[in-house]
C-alpha positions in Angstrom: 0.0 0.0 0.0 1.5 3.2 -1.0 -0.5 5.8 1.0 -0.7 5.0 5.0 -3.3 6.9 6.2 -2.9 7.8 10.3 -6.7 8.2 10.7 -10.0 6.2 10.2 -11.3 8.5 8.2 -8.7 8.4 5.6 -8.3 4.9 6.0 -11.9 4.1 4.7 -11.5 6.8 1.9 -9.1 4.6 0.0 -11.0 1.7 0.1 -10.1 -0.4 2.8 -11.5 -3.9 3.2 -11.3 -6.4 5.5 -9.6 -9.9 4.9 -8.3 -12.8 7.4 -5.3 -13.8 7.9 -5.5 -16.9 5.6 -7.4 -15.1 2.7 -4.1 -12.7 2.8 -2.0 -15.9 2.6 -4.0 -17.4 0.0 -4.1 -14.0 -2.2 -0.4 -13.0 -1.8 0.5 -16.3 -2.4 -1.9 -17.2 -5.7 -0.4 -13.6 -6.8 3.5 -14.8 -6.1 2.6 -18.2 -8.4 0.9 -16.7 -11.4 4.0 -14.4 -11.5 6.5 -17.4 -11.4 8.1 -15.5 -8.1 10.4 -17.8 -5.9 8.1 -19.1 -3.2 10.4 -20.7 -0.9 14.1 -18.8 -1.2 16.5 -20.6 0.9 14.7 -24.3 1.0 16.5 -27.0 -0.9 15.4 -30.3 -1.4 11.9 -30.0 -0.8 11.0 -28.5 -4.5 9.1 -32.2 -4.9 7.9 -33.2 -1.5 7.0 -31.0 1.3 6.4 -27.9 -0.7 3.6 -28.3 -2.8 2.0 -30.0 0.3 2.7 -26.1 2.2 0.9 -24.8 -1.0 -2.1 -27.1 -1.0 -2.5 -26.4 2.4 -2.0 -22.6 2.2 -4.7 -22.4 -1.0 -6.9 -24.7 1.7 -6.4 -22.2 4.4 -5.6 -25.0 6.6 -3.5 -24.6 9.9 -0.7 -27.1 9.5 1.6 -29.1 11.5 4.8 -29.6 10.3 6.4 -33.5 11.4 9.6 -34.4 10.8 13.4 -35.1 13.0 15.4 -32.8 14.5 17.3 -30.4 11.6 14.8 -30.9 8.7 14.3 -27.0 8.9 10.5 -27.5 10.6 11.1 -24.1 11.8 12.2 -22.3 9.1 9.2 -23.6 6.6 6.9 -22.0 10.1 8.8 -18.8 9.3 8.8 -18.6 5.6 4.8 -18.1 5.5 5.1 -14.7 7.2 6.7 -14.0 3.2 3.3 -14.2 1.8 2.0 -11.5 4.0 1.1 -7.8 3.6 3.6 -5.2 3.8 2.0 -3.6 6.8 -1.7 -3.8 8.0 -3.7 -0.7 9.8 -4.9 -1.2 13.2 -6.9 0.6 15.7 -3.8 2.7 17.8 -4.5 3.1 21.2 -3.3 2.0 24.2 -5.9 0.8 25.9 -6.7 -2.1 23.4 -4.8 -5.1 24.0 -4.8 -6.7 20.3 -3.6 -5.2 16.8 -7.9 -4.5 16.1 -8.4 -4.7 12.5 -10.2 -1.3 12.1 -13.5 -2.2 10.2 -14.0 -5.5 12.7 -12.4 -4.9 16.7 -12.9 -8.0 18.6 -12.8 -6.8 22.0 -14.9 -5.0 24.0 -12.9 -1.3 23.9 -12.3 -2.0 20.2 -15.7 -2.1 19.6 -16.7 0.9 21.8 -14.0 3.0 20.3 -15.1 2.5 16.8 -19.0 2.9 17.7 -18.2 6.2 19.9 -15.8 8.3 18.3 -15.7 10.0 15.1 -13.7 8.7 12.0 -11.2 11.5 11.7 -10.6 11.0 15.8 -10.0 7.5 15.5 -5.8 7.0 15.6 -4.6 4.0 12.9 -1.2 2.2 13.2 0.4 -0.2 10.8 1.6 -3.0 11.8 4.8 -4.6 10.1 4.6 -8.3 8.4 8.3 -9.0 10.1 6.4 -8.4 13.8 3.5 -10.5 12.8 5.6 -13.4 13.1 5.7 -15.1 16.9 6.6 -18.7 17.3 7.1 -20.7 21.2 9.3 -23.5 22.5 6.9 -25.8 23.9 8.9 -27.3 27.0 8.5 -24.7 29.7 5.3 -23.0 28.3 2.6 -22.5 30.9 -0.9 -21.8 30.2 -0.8 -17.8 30.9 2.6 -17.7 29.0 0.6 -18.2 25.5 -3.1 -18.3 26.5 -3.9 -15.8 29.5 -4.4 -15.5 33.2 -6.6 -13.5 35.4 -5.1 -10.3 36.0 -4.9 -10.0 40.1 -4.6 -5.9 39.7 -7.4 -5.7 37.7 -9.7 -7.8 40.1 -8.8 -5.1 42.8 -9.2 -2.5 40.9 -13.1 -3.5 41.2 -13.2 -5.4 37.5 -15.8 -8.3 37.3 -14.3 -11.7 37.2 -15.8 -13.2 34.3 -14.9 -9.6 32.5 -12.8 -9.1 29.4 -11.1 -6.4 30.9 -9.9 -9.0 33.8 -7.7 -10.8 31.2 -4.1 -10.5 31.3 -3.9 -12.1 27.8 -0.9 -14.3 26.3 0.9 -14.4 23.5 -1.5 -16.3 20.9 -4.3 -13.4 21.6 -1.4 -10.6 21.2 -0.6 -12.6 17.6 -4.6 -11.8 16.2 -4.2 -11.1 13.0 -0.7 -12.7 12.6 0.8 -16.4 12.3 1.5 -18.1 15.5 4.2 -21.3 15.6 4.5 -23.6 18.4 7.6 -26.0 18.5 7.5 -29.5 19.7 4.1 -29.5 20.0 4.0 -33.1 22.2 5.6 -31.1 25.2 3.4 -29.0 26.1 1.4 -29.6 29.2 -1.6 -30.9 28.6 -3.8 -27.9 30.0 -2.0 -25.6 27.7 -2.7 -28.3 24.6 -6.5 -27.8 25.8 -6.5 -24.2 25.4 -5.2 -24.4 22.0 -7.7 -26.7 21.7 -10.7 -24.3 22.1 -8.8 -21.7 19.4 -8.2 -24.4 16.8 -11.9 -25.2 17.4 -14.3 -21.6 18.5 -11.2 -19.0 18.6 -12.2 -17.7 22.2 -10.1 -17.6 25.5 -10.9 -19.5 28.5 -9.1 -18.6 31.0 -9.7 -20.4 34.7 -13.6 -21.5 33.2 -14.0 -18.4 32.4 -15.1 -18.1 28.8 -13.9 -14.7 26.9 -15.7 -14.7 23.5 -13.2 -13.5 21.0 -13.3 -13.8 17.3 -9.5 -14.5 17.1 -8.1 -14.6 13.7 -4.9 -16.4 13.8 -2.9 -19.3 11.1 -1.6 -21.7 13.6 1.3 -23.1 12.8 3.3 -26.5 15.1 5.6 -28.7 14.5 6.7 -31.8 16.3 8.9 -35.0 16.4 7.4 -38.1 14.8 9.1 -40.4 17.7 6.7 -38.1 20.2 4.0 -37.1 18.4 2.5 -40.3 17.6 3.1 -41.4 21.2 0.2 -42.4 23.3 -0.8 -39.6 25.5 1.6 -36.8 24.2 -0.8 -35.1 21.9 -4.4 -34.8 23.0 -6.7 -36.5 19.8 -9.3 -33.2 20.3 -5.9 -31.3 19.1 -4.5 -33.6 16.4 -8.4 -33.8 14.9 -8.3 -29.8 14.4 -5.3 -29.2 12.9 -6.0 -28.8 8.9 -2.2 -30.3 7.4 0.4 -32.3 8.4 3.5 -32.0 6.3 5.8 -34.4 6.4 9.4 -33.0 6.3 12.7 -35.5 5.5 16.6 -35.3 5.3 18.0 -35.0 2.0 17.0 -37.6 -0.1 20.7 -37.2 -2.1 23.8 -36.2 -1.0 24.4 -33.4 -3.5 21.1 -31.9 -2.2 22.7 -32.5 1.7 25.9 -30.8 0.0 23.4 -27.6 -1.1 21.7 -27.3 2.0 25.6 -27.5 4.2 27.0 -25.0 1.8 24.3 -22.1 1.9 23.5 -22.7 5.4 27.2 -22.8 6.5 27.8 -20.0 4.8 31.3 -19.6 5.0 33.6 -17.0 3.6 36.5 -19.1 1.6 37.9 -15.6 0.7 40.6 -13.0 2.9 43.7 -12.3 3.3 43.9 -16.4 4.5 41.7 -18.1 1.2 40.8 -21.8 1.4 40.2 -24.1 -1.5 37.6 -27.1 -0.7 38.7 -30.1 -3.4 34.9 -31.2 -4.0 35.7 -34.8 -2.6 36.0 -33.4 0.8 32.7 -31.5 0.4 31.8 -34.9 -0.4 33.0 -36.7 2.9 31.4 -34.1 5.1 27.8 -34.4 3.7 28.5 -38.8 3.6 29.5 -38.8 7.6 25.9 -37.6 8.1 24.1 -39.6 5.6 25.8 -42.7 7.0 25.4 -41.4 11.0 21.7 -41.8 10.1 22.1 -45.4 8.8 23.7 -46.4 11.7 22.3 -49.3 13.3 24.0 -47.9 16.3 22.7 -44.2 16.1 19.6 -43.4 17.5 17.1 -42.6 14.9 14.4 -41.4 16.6 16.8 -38.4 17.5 17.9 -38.2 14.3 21.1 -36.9 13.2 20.1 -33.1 12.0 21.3 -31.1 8.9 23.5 -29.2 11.4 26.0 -31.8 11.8 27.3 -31.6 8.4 27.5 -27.8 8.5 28.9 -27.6 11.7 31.5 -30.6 10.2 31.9 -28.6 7.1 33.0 -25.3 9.4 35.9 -26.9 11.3 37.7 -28.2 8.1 37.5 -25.2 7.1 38.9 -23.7 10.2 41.8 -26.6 10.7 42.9 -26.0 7.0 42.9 -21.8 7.6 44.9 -22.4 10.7 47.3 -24.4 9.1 47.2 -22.0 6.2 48.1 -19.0 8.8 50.4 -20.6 10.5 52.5 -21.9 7.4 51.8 -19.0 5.1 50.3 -21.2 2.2 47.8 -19.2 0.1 45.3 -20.9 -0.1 45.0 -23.9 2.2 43.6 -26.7 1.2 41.7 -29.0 3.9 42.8 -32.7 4.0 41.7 -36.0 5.1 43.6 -34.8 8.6 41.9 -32.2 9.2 38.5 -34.9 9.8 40.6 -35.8 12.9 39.1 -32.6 14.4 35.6 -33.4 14.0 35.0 -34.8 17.2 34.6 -31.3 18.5 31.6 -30.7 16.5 30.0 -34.0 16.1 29.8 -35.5 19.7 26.4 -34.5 20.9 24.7 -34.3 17.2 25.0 -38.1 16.6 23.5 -40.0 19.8 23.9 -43.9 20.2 20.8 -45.8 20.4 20.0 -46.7 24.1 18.5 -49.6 23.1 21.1 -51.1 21.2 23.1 -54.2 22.9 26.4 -52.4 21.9 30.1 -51.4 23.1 30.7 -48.8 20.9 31.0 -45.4 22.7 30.4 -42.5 20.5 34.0 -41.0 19.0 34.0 -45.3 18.0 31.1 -44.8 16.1 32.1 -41.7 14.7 35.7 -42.8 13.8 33.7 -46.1 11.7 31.5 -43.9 10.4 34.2 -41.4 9.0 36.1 -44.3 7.4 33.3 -45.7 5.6 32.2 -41.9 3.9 36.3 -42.0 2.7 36.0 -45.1 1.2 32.6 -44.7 -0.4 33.5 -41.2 -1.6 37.3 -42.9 -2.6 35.8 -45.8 -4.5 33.8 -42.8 -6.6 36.6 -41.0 -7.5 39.6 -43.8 -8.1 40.0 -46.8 -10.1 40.7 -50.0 -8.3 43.4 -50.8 -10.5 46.9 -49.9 -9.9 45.6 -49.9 -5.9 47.0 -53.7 -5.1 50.5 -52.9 -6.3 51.0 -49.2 -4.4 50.0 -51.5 -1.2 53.0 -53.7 -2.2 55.7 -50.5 -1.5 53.9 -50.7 2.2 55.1 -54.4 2.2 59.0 -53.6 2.0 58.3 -51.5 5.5 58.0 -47.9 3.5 55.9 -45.3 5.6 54.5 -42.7 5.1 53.5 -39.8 8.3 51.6 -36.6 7.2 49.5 -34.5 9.7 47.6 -31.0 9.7 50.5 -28.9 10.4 52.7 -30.4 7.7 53.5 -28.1 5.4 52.0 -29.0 1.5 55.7 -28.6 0.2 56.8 -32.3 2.4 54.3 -34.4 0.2 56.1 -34.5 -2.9 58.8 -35.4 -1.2 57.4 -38.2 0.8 55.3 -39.6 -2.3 58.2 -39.9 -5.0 58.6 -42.9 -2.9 55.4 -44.0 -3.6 55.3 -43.1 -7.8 51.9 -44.9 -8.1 50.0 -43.6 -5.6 51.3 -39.7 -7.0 49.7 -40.7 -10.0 46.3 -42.0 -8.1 46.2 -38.4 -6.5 46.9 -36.5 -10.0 43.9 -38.6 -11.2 41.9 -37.4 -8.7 42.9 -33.5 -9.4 45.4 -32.8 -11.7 46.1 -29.2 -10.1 49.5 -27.7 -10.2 48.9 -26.4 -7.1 51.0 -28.3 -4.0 48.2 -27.7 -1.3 45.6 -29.6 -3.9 48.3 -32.2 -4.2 48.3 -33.0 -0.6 45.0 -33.0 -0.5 44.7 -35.9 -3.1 47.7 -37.6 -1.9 46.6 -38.1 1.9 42.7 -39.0 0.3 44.3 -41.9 -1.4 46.3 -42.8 1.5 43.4 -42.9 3.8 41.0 -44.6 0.8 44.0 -47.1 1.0 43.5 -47.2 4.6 39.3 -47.7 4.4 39.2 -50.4 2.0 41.6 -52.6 3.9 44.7 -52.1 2.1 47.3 -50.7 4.1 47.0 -49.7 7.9 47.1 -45.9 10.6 48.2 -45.2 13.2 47.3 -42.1 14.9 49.1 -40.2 17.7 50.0 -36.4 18.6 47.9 -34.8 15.4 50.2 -37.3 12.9 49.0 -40.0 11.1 51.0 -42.4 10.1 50.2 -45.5 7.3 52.4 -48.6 6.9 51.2 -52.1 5.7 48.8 -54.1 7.4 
């Protein structure tokens, strides 16, 4: 809207008329797709799946739930609808009503009165913005007032009827009329709370301690949940479930160049500076497989699930382990290596979770340590021909080996591999780069795809690795 007028008055003279929150949706949204506009900027790997379910369900003007494991960007699809809002919104400005009152239909008792008892050209209008028309709640730790309402003590001595409007100290879902409310984890919640959401899914009124405040709240609800806790007995009430209009079923990446999409954009990381770092795209490639494999694992636990933030947390420390050893040895650029996995640890423990059920022995850097070696030699096997592998184990077998490590300089590898002339050439078929940090690079990932498919053995000790025949 170009004009914002500050007045009733003005406000009806250019035609103002009033819509819901979901007819807003649905018309910004029908608008956005007969214009080929980007819809969804920022979600990969849903193109297929989960969005034209969000679209169905917006042109429905259903509320939706959104199900799926931890780090499948639940939250962020909640967030994205706010995109197919208004601009701004008038609303009645005054401080004694509690709601953002759409001016041609108050819902509140002073909303009303104002509107009825003052002139046009009296009446004050605000706009409200579509970034603060966003609100969204962490279920565990929400109590019924926090989000519904609660008598208001001040009020009562103040000589207020109990049963009054004006009694209400209202919560944050009221405060959101007119705007989309998200609730995260959903099968947390206590189960009071669940009931007074309950009543808004089903009349849109407050009732707050059997008190019931007529109110015609217009709201899109929006939740989102864990499948492992969601369709637990108990956790959700069925009254709630019944209400809500869509469930949309959200999923990891179903390939790992989509998982390599997602890790990129969302780890955003500056390569560039006065310390550059060049990523040879089979490391990008290792990062993105630890995860897929973690949630393979019979030994993870899957109804944690291993979330989307493993790999870009992964994907940040190689980055860092190969820019420290770039600043500390002055090569321009650095270029991360198979060594610089050995720092993982420090951002995967606590993402990937054993199963407690599982009759195993394996404590978790074990399992992430098996995991790691299984991505190299998947992502190895890709990238190198088996041929040629069988005789550069036989140089291990006259008691030749090889250390390298994270704070060896690039330079030392040419050295140490003219010992090994096949294995050089398996690394320049991999990258053919003049450059002596992509080199490295190439010579340690054959050395450790050596290493993962049982070919020559590692040892590991003090940040140096160190391969010798089996």
């Amino acid at each position: 809207m170009a004009e914002q007028p500050d007045n009733l008055k003005d406000l009806l003279a250019i035609g103002y008329t009033t819509r819901t929150v979901k007819e807003e949706l649905r018309t910004n949204f029908i608008r956005q797709l007969s214009q080929g506009e980007a819809l969804f900027p920022g979600i990969v790997g849903y193109e297929n799946t989960v969005l034209p379910d969000i679209a169905l369900a917006i042109l429905a003007g259903h509320d939706m739930l959104f199900l799926g494991e931890k780090g499948q960007a639940k939250s962020r699809l909640m967030r994205s609808l706010a995109s197919f809002l208004d601009d701004a919104i008038p609303f009645l400005d005054h401080p004694d009503i509690p709601v953002h009152e759409d001016p041609l239909k108050p819902i509140t008792g002073e909303g009303k009165r104002l509107v009825s008892l003052t002139p046009p050209g009296a009446i004050r209008i605000g706009w409200w913005k579509r970034e603060d028309r966003y609100a969204e709640r962490l279920a565990p730790g929400t109590k019924f007032a926090d989000i519904i309402g609660e008598i208001d003590p001040g009020k009562l001595a103040g000589g207020v009827s109990l049963g009054a409007e004006e009694a209400l100290s209202l919560g944050l879902i009221p405060r959101m009329h007119r705007g989309i409310f998200g609730m995260n984890e959903v099968p947390e919640l206590d189960e009071l709370v669940q009931v007074g959401l309950f009543n808004i899914l089903e009349e849109r009124d407050v009732q707050i301690r059997g008190y019931p405040i007529r109110f015609d709240l217009d709201l899109l609800l929006l939740f989102s949940a864990n499948p492992a806790t969601y369709n637990r007995s108990g956790k959700v009430i069925p009254q709630l479930k019944d209400r809500i209009g869509s469930l949309i079923r959200t999923h990891y990446p179903e390939d790992r160049q989509a998982g390599i999409d997602i890790m990129l954009q969302e780890a955003a990381v500056d390569l560039g500076g006065n310390f550059p770092v060049l990523v040879p795209p089979f490391m990008v490639e290792i990062v993105e497989e630890i995860s897929r494999l973690a949630r393979k694992s019979k030994y993870a636990d899957h109804q944690s699930g291993i979330s989307a933030r493993l790999s870009i947390a992964n994907y940040k420390i190689m980055v860092a382990s190969a820019r420290n050893r770039g600043i500390r040895l002055g090569e321009n650029p650095s270029v991360p290596r198979i060594c610089d996995l050995a720092h993982l640890k420090a951002s995967s423990l606590g993402k990937i979770e054993l199963d407690p059920m599982g009759s195993h022995q394996m404590s978790e850097t074990q399992l992430l340590d098996s995991i790691q070696a299984e991505a190299v030699a998947l992502v190895f096997k890709e990238y190198v021909d088996e041929a040629g592998l069988d005789e550069i184990g036989q140089y291990f077998s006259k008691g030749l080996r090889i250390e390298v490590g994270d704070l060896l300089p690039s330079s030392a590898y040419s050295e140490r591999m003219t010992r090994i002339p096949l294995a050089w050439d398996k690394a320049f078929e991999v990258n053919a780069s003049t450059n002596e940090g992509v080199r490295a690079s190439c010579m340690e990932f054959v050395l450790a795809g050596l290493y993962a498919t049982d070919r020559i053995s590692r040892m590991e000790k003090h940040g140096r690795i160190e391969y010798e025949l089996r």
